[in-house]
C-alpha positions as a Markdown table, in Angstrom:
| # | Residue | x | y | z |
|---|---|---|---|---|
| 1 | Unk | -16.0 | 1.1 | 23.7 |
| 2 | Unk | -15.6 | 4.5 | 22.1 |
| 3 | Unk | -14.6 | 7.2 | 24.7 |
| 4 | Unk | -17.2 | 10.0 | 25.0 |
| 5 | Unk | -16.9 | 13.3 | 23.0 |
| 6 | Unk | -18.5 | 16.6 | 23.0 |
| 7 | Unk | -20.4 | 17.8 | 19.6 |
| 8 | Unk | -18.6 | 20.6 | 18.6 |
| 9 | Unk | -21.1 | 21.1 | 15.1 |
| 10 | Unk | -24.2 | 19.6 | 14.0 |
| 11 | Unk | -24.4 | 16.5 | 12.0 |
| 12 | Unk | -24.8 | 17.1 | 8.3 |
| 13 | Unk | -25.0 | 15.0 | 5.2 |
| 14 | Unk | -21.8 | 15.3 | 2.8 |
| 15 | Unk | -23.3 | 17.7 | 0.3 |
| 16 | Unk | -24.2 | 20.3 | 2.8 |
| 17 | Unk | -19.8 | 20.4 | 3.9 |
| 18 | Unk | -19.8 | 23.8 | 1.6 |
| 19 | Unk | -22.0 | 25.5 | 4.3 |
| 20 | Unk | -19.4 | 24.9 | 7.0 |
| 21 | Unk | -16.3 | 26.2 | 5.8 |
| 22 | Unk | -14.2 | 26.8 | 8.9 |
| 23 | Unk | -16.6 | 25.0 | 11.6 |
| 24 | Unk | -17.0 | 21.7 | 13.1 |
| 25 | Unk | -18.7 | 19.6 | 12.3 |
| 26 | Unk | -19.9 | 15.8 | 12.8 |
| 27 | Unk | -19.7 | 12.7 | 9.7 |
| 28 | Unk | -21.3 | 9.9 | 9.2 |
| 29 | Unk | -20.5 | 8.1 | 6.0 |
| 30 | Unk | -19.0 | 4.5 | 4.3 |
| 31 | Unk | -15.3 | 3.9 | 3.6 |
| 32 | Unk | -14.6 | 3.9 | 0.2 |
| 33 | Unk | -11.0 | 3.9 | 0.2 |
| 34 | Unk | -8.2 | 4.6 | 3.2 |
| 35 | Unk | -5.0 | 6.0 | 1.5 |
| 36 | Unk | -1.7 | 6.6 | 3.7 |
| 37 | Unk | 0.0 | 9.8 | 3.1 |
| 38 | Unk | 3.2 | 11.7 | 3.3 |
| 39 | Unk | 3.4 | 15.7 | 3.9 |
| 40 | Unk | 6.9 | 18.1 | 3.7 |
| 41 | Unk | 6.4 | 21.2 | 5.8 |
| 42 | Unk | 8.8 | 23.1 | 3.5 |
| 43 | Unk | 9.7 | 25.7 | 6.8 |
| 44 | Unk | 10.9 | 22.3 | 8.9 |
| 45 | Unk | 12.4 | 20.1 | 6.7 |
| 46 | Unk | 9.9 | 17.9 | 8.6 |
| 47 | Unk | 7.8 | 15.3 | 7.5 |
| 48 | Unk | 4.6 | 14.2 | 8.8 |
| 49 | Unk | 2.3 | 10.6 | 8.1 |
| 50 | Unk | -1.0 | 11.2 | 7.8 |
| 51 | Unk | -4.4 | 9.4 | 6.8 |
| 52 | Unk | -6.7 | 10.2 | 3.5 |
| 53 | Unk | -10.2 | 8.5 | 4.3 |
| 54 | Unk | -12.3 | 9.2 | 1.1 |
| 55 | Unk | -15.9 | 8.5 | 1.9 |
| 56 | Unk | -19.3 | 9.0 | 1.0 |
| 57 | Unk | -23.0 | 9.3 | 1.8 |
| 58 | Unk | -26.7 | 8.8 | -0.3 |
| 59 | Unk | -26.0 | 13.0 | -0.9 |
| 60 | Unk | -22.1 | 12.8 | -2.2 |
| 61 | Unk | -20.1 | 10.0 | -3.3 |
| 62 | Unk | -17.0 | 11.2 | -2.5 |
| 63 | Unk | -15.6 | 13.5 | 0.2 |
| 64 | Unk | -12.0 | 13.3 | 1.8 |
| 65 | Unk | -11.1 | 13.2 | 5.5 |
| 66 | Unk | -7.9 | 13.8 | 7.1 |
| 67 | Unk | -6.8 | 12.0 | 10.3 |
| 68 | Unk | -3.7 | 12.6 | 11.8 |
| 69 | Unk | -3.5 | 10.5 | 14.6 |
| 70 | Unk | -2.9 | 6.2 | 14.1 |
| 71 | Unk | -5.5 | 5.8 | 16.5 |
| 72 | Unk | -7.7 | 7.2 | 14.6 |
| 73 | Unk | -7.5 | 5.8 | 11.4 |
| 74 | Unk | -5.3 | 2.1 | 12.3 |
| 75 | Unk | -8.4 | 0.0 | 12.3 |
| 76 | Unk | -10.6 | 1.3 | 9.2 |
| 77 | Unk | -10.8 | -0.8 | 6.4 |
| 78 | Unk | -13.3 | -0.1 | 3.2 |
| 79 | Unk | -16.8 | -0.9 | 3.7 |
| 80 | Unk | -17.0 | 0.2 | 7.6 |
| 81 | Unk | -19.3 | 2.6 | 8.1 |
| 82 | Unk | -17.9 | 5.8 | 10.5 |
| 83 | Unk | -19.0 | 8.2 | 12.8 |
| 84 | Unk | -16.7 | 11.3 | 12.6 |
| 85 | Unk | -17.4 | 13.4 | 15.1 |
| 86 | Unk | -15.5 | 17.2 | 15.5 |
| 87 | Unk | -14.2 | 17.6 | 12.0 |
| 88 | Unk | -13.1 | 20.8 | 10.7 |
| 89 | Unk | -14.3 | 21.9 | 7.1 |
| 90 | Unk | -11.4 | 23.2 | 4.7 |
| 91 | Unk | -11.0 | 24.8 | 2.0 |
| 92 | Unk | -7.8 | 22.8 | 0.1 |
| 93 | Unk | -6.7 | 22.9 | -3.8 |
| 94 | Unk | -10.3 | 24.5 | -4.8 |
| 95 | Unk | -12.3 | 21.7 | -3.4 |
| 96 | Unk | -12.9 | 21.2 | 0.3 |
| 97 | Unk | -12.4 | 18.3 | 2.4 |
| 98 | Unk | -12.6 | 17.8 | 6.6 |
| 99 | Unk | -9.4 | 17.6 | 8.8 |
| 100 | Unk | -9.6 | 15.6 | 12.3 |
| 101 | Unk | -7.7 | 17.5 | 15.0 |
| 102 | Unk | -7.0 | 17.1 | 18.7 |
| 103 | Unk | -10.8 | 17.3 | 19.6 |
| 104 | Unk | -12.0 | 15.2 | 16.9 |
| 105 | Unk | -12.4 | 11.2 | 17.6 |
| 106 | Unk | -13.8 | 8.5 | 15.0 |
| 107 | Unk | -16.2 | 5.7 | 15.8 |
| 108 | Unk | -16.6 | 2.5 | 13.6 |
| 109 | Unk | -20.4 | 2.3 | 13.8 |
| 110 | Unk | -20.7 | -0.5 | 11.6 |
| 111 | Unk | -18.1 | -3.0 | 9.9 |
| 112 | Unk | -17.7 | -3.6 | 6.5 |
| 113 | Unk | -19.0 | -7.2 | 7.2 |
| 114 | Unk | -22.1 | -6.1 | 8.1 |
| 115 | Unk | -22.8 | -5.8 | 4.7 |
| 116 | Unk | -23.1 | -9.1 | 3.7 |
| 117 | Unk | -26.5 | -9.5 | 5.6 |
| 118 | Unk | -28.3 | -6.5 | 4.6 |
| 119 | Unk | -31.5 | -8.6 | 6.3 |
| 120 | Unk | -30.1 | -7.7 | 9.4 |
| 121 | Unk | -28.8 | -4.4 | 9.0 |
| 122 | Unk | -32.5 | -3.1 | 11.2 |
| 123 | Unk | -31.4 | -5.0 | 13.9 |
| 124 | Unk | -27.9 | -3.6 | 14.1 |
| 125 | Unk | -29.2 | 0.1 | 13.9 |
| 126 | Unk | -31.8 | -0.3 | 16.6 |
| 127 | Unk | -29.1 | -2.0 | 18.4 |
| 128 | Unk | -26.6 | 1.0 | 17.8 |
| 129 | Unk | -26.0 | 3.3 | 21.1 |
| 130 | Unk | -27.1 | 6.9 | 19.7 |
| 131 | Unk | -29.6 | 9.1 | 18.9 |
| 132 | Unk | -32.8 | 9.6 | 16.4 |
| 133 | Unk | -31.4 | 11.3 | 14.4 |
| 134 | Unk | -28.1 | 9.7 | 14.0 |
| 135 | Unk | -29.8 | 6.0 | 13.5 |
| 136 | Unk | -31.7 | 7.9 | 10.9 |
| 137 | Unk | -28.7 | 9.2 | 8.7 |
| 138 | Unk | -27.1 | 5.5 | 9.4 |
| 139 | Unk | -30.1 | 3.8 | 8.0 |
| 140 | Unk | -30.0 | 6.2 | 4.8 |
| 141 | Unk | -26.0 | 5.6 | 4.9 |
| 142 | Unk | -26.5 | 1.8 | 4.8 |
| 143 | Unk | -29.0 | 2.0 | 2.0 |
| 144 | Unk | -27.0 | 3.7 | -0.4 |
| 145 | Unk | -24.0 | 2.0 | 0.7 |
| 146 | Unk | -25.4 | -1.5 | -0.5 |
| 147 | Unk | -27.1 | -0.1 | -3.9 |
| 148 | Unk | -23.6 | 1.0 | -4.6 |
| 149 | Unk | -21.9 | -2.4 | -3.8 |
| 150 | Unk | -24.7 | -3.9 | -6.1 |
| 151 | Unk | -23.6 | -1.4 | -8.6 |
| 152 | Unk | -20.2 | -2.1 | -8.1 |
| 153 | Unk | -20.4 | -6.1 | -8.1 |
| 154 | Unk | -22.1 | -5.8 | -11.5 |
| 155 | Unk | -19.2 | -3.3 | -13.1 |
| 156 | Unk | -16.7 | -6.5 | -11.7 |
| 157 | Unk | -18.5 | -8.7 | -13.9 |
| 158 | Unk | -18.1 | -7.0 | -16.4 |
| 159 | Unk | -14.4 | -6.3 | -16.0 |
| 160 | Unk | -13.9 | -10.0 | -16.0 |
| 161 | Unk | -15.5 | -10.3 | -19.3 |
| 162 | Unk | -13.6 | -7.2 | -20.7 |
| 163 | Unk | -10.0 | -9.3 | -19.5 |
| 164 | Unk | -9.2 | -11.2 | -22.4 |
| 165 | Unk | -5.6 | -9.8 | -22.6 |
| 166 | Unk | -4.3 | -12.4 | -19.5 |
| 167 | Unk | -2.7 | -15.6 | -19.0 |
| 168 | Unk | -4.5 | -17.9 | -16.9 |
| 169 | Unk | -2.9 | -20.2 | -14.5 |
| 170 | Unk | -5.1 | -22.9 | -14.2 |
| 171 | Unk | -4.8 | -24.8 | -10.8 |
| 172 | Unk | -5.9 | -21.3 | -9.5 |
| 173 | Unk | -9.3 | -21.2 | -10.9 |
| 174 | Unk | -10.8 | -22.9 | -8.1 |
| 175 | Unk | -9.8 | -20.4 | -5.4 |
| 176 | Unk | -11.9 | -18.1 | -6.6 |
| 177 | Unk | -11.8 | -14.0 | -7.5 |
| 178 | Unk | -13.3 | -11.4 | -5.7 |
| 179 | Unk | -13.1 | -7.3 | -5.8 |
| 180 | Unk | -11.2 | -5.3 | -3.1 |
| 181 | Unk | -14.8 | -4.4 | -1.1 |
| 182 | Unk | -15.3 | -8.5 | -0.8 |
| 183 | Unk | -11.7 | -9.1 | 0.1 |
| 184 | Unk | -11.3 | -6.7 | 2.6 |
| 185 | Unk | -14.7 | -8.5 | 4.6 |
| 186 | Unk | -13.4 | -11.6 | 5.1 |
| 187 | Unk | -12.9 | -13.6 | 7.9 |
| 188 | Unk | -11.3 | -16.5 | 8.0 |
| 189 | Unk | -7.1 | -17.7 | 6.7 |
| 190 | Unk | -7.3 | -18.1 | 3.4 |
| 191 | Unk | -6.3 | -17.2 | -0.3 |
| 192 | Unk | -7.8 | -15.5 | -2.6 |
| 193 | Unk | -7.8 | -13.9 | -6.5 |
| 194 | Unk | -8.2 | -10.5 | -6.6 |
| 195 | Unk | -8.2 | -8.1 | -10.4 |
| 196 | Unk | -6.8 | -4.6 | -9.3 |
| 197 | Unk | -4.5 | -2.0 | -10.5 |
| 198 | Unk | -1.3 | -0.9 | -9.2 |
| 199 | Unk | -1.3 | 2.6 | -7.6 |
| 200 | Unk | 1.6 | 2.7 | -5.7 |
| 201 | Unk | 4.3 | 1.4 | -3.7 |
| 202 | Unk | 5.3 | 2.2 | -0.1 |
| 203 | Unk | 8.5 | 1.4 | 1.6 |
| 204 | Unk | 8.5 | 1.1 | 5.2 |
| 205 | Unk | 11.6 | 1.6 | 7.5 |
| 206 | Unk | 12.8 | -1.2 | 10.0 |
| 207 | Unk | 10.9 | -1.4 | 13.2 |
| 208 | Unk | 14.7 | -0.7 | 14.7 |
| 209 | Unk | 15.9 | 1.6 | 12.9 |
| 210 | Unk | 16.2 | 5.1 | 13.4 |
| 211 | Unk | 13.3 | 6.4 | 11.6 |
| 212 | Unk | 10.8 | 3.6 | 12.9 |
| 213 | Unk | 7.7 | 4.1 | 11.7 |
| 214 | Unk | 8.6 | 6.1 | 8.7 |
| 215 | Unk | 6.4 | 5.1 | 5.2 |
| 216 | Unk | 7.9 | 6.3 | 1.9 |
| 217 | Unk | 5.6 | 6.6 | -0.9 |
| 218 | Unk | 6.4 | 6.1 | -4.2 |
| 219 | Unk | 4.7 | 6.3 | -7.5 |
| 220 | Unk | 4.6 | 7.4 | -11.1 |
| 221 | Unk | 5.7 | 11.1 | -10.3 |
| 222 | Unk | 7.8 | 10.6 | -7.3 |
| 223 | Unk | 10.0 | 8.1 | -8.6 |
| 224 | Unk | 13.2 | 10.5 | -10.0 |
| 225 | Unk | 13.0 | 11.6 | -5.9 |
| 226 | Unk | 14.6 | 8.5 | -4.8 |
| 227 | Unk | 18.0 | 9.0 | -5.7 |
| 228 | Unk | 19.5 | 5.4 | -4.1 |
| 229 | Unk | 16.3 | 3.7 | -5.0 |
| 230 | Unk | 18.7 | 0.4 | -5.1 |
| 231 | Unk | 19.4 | 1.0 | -1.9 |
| 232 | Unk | 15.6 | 1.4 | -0.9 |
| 233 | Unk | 14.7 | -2.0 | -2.2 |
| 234 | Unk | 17.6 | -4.4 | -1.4 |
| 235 | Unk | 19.3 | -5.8 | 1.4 |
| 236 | Unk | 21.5 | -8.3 | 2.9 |
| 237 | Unk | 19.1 | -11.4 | 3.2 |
| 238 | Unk | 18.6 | -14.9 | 3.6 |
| 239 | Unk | 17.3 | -16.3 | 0.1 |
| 240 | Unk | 15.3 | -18.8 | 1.6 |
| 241 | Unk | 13.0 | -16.9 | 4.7 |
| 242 | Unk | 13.4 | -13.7 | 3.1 |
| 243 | Unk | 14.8 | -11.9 | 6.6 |
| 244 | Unk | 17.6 | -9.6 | 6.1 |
| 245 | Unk | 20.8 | -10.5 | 7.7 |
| 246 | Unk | 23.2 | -9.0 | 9.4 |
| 247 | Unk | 20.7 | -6.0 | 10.5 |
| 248 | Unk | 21.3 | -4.0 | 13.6 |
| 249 | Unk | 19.1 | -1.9 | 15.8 |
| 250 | Unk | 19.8 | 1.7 | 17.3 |
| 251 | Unk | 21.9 | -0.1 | 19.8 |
| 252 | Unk | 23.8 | -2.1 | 17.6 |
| 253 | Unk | 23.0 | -5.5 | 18.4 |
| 254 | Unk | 21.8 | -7.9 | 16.1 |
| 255 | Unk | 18.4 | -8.5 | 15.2 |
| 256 | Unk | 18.0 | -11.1 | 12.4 |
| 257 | Unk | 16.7 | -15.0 | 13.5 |
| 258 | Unk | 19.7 | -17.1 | 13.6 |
| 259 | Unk | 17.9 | -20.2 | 12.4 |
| 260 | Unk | 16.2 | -20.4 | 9.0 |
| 261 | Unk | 12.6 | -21.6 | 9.2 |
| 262 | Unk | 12.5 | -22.9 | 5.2 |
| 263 | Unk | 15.3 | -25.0 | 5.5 |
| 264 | Unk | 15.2 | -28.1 | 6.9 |
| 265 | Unk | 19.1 | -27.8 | 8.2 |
| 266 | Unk | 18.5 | -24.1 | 9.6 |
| 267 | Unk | 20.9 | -22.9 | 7.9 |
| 268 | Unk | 20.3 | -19.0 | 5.8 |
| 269 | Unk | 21.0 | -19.1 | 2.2 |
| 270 | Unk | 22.8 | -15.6 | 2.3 |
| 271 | Unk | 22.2 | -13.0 | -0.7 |
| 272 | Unk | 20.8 | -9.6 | -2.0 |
| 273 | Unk | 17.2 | -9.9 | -1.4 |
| 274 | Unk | 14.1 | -7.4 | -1.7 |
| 275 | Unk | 13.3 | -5.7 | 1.7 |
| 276 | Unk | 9.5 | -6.2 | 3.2 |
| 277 | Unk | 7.3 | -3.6 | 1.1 |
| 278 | Unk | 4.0 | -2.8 | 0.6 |
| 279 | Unk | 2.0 | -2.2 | -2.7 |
| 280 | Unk | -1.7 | -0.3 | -2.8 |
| 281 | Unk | -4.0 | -2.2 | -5.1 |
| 282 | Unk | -7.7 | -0.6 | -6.3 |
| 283 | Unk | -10.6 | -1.5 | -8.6 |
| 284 | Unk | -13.7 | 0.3 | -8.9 |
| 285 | Unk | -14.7 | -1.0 | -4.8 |
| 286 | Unk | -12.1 | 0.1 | -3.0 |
| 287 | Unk | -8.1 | 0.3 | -2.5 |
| 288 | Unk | -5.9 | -2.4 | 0.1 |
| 289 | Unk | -2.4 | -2.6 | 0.8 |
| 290 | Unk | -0.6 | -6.0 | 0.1 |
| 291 | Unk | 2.4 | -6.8 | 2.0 |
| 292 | Unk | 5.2 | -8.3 | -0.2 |
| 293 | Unk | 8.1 | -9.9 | 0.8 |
| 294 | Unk | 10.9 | -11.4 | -1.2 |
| 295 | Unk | 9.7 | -14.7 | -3.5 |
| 296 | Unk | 6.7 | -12.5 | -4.2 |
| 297 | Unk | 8.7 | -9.4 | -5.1 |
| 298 | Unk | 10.9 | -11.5 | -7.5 |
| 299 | Unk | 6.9 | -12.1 | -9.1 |
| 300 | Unk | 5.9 | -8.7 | -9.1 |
| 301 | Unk | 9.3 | -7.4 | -11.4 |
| 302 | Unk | 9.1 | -10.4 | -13.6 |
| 303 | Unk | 11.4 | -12.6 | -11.8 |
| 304 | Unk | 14.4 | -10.1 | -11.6 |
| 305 | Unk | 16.1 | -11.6 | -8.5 |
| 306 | Unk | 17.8 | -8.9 | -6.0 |
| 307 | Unk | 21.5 | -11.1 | -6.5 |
| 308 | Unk | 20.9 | -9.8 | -9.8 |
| 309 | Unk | 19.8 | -6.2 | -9.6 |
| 310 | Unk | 22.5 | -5.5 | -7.5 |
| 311 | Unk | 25.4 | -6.8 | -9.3 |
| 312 | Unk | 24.7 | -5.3 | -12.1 |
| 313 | Unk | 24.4 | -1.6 | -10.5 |
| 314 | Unk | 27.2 | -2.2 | -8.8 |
| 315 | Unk | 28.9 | -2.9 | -12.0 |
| 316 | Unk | 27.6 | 0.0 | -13.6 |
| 317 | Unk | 28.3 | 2.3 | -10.8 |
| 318 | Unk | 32.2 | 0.9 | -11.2 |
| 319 | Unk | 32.1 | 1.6 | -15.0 |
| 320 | Unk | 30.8 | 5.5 | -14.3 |
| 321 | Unk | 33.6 | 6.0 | -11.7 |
| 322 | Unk | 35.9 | 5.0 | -14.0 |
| 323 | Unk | 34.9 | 7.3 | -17.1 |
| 324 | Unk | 34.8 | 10.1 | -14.8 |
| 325 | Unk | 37.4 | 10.2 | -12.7 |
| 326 | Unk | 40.1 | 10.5 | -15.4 |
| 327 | Unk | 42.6 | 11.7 | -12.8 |
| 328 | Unk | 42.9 | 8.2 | -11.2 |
| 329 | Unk | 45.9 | 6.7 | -13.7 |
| 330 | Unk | 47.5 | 10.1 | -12.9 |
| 331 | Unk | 47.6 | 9.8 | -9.4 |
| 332 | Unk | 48.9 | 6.1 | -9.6 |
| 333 | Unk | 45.6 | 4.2 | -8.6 |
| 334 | Unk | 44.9 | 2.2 | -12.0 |
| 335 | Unk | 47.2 | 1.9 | -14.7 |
| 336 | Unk | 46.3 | 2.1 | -18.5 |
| 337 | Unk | 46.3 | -1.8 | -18.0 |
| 338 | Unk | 44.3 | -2.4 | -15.3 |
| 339 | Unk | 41.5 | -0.2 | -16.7 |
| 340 | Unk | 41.6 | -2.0 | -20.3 |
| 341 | Unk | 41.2 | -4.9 | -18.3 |
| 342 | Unk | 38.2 | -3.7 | -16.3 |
| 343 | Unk | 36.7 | -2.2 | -19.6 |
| 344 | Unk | 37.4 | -5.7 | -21.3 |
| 345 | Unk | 35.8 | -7.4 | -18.5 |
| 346 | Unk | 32.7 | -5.4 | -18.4 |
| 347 | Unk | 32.2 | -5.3 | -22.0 |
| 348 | Unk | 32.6 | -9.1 | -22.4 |
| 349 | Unk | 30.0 | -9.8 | -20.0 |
| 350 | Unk | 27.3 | -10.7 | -21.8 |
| 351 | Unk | 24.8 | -10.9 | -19.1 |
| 352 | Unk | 21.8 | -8.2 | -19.3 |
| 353 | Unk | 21.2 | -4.7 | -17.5 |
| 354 | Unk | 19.2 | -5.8 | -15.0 |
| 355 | Unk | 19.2 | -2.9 | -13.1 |
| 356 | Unk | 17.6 | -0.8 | -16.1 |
| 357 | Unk | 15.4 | -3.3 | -17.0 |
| 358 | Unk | 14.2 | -3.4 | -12.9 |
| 359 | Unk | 13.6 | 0.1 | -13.0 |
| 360 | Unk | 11.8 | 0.4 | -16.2 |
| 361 | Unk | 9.7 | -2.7 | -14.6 |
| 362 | Unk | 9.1 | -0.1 | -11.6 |
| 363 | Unk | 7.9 | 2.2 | -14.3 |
| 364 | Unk | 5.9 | 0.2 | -16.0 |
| 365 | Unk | 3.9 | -1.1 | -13.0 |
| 366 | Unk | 3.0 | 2.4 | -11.7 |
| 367 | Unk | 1.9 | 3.6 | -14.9 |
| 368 | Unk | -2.3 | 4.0 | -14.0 |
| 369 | Unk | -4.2 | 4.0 | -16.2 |
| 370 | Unk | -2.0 | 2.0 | -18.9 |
| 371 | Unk | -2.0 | -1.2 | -17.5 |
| 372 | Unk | -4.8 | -3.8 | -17.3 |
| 373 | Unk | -5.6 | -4.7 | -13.9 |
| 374 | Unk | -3.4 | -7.8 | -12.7 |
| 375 | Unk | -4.8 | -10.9 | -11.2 |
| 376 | Unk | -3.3 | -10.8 | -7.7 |
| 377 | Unk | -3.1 | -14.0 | -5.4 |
| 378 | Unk | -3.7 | -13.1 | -1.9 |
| 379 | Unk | -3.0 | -14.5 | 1.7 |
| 380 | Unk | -5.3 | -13.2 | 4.1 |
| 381 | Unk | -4.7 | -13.0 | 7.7 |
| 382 | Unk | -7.4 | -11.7 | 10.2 |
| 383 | Unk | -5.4 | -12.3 | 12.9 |
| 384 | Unk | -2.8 | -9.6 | 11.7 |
| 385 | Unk | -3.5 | -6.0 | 11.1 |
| 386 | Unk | -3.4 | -4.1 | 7.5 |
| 387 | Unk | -0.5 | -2.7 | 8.5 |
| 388 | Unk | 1.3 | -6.3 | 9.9 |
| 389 | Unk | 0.5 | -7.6 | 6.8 |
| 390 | Unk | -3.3 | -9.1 | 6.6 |
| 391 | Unk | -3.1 | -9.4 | 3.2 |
| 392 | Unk | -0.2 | -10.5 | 1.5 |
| 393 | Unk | 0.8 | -11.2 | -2.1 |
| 394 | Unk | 1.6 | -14.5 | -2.5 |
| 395 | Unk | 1.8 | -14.1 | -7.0 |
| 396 | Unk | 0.1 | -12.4 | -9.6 |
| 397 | Unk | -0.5 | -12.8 | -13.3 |
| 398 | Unk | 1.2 | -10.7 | -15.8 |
| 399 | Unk | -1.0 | -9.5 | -18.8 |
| 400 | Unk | 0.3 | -11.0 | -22.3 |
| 401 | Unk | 2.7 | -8.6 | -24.2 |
């Protein structure tokens, strides 16, 4: 049950957040879409996680929220309807949004599968521990919330229709496809089809490591940031489970399983493999984050295996060091002989630049608005959270060339 709070504003309806600039003031509105974010305070060096809830009422369809605090925001999902109470009203880029701070508090009034019984959506706001005026604004909330799922179902449709531009596979046609605002609503293990867009990929350190916790974002503009992006991606691994091997903690001891589940001798199949990630998918409902582990990684940048990827930066990286540091026969550390040979053995290698072709892949994928949405195979989990991984990509279809 939701700890008691003190109003520190009145209740308004999203269209009315102009009027408040610099107060408090209290929210009640539907999900649309919970993005994670990452701030620089350029006089710290420091930076801080925080939570973009974009929401929206029957007066505005879109507002943003910021919530600091993983309390707050670990447990919303799209489609939950929220009572925000003690949010402050800011003015940010020429726009406004609301920021939560250490008075403010968020209630999830309704889930977002509530919606699929709109019959009995009376009974749950009757039911619903506040006041008059607050059941009020939650009826109105619910009402526009599932005339805009209508809308949305029927703008799904026709994006099916539209997708001619995909290859099928065919034993997955039974399993059904849904849009993001059905997928996140469900219940029950299971796997499902989903047609979204990429937006952006988030890398999240090792619950041992140093900086636990700590979510880096990329995406189309902050790609060039990550300077050892190689490094960002792939580890030491077993081939087969997809754990990384060979890991330590803070404390130095060892943390990887020393028996393989996949294989039926328990042995790992050691290699370069992609580290645990997360991608953000969105259609026109709603955005989720997929976990993605390694076989599905492999999937998502066109079967490029890590093995792969890393060799041939490796190689490259060898290959640079050698054209620049022209002083290295002079000081006796390779001869003109030896780096003939290497040359020679570099050049004769025939096998592809998979590290460029992996990183144009990256590219290509967080390009929005060029790309068709891609049919994405889910696992969903309820017993885990969105964070843990409750949805995970298990493959995807590429769009034809």
């Amino acid at each position: 049950m939701a700890a008691v709070v003190s109003w520190y504003g009145p209740l308004i309806d999203l269209s009315a957040a102009a009027s408040h600039v610099g107060g408090f003031v209290q929210l009640l509105a539907a999900v649309r879409r919970v993005l994670p974010h990452q701030e620089r305070n350029a006089a710290t060096g420091r930076t801080y996680q925080k939570t973009i809830v974009e929401v929206g009422d029957d007066t505005r369809s879109s507002f943003c929220v910021s919530l600091w605090s993983s309390k707050q925001s670990s447990d919303i999902i799209a489609g939950d309807v929220l009572l925000m109470q003690n949010i402050k009203v800011v003015e940010f880029r020429n726009g406004l949004e609301g920021r939560a701070s250490q008075i403010s508090a968020v209630q999830v009034l309704l889930n977002s599968k509530d919606l699929l019984n709109p019959e009995g959506i009376g009974e749950l706001i009757a039911s619903s521990k506040v006041g008059d005026a607050t059941k009020s604004k939650l009826r109105r909330v619910m009402e526009w919330t599932v005339r805009a799922k209508c809308a949305l179902g029927e703008s799904h449709q026709q994006l099916q229709v539209a997708s001619k531009n995909w290859k099928e596979a065919k034993e997955k046609e039974s399993t059904g496809s849904l849009c993001i605002s059905e997928l996140l609503s469900q219940r029950k293990l299971c796997n499902m089809n989903v047609y979204a867009c990429i937006a952006k990929m988030v890398l999240v350190s090792s619950p041992d490591s140093h900086s636990k916790g700590h979510l880096s974002v990329i995406d189309i503009n902050s790609l060039k940031e990550h300077n050892d992006i190689v490094g960002d991606f792939i580890i030491a691994g077993c081939k087969l489970c997809g754990s990384p091997l060979f890991h330590k903690n803070v404390h130095g001891e060892n943390t990887f399983s020393i028996d393989c589940p996949n294989n039926p001798k328990y042995l790992h199949v050691p290699g370069q493999i992609y580290k645990p990630f997360m991608i953000y998918v969105y259609d026109q409902s709603g955005q989720v984050p997929l976990l993605v582990r390694n076989k599905a990684a492999e999937i998502l940048f066109a079967n490029i295996i890590a093995d792969d990827v890393s060799e041939c930066y490796k190689r490259q990286f060898l290959l640079e060091t050698y054209v620049k540091s022209g002083n290295m026969r002079t000081c006796g550390t390779i001869d003109d002989a030896g780096s003939k040979e290497i040359t020679k053995r570099i050049k004769t290698e025939q096998k592809p630049n998979f590290h460029q072709i992996w990183l144009i892949m990256i590219r290509c994928l967080l390009n929005q608005g060029s790309n068709s949405p891609f049919c994405f195979q889910i696992l969903i989990n309820p017993e885990k959270n969105v964070e843990d991984g409750r949805f995970e990509l298990v493959s995807l279809t590429m769009p034809i060339p």
